[in-house]
C-alpha positions as CSV (number, residue, x, y, z in Angstrom):
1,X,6.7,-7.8,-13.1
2,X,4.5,-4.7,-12.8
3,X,0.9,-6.5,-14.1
4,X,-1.1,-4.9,-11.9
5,X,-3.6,-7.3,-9.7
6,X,-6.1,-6.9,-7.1
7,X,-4.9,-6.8,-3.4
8,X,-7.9,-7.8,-0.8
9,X,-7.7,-6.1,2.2
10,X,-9.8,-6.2,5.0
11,X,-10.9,-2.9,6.8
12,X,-13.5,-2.2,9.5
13,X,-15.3,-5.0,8.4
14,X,-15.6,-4.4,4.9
15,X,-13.8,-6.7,2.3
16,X,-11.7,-3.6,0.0
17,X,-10.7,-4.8,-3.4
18,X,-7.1,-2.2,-4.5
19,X,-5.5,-2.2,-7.6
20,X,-2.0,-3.3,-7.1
21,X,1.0,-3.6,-8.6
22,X,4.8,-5.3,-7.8
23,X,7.7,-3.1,-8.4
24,X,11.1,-5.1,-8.4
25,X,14.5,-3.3,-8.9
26,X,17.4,-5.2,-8.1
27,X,16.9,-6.4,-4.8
28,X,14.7,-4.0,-3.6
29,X,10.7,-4.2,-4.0
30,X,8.2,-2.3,-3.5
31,X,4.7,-2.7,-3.7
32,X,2.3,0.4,-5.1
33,X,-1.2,0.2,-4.2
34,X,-4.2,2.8,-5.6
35,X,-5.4,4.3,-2.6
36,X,-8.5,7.1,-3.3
37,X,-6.7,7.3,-6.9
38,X,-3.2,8.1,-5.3
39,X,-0.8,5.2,-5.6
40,X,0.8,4.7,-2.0
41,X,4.0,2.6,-2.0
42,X,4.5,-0.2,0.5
43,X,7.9,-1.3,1.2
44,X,9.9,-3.3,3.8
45,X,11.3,-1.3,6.4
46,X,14.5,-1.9,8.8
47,X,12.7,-3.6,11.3
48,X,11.0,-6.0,8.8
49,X,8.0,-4.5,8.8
50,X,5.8,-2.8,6.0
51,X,5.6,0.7,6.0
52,X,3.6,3.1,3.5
53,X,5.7,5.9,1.8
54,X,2.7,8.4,0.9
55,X,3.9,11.3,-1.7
56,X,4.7,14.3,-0.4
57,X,1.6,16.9,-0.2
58,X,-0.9,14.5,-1.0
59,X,-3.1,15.6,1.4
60,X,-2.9,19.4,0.0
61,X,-3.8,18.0,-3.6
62,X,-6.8,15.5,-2.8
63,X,-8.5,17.9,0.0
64,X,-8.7,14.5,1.8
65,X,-6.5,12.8,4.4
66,X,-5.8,9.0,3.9
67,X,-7.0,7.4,6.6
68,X,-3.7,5.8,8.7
69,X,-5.9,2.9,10.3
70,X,-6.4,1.8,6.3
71,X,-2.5,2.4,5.3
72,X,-2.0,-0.1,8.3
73,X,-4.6,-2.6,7.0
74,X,-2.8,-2.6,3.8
75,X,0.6,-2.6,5.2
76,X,-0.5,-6.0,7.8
77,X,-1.8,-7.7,4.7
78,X,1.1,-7.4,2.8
79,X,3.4,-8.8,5.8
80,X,0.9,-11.4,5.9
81,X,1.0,-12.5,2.5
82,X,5.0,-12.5,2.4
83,X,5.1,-14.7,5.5
């Protein structure tokens, strides 16, 4: 189940369309998103919440940060859309 699909995620005030895709092994799921063409994975965490799992030294490859406040946008529409 790995067809990617378009998430909608709200930001700032702007409507942000992010190609998507469901990741399902066993039990465990995960959901990678294409963030500035670096795929971010979103996955529950122990609290129930969504939290983003960014690859390590990402920031030293793109010469850009990801902006937090977005990964939380994501992460808030994904709880919302699982509720």
């Amino acid at each position: 189940m790995d067809e990617p699909f378009i998430l909608e995620v709200e930001h700032h005030g702007r409507q942000l369309q992010l190609e998507t895709r469901l990741l399902r092994l066993g039990y465990i799921w995960r959901f990678a998103v294409i963030v500035d063409e670096i795929e971010i994975l979103f996955e529950r965490d122990e609290e129930g919440g969504i939290r983003a799992v960014v690859p390590e030294g990402v920031d030293d490859k793109s010469r850009r940060t990801i902006d937090p406040s977005l990964l939380h946008s994501i992460a808030e529409t994904i709880k919302t859309g699982l509720e």
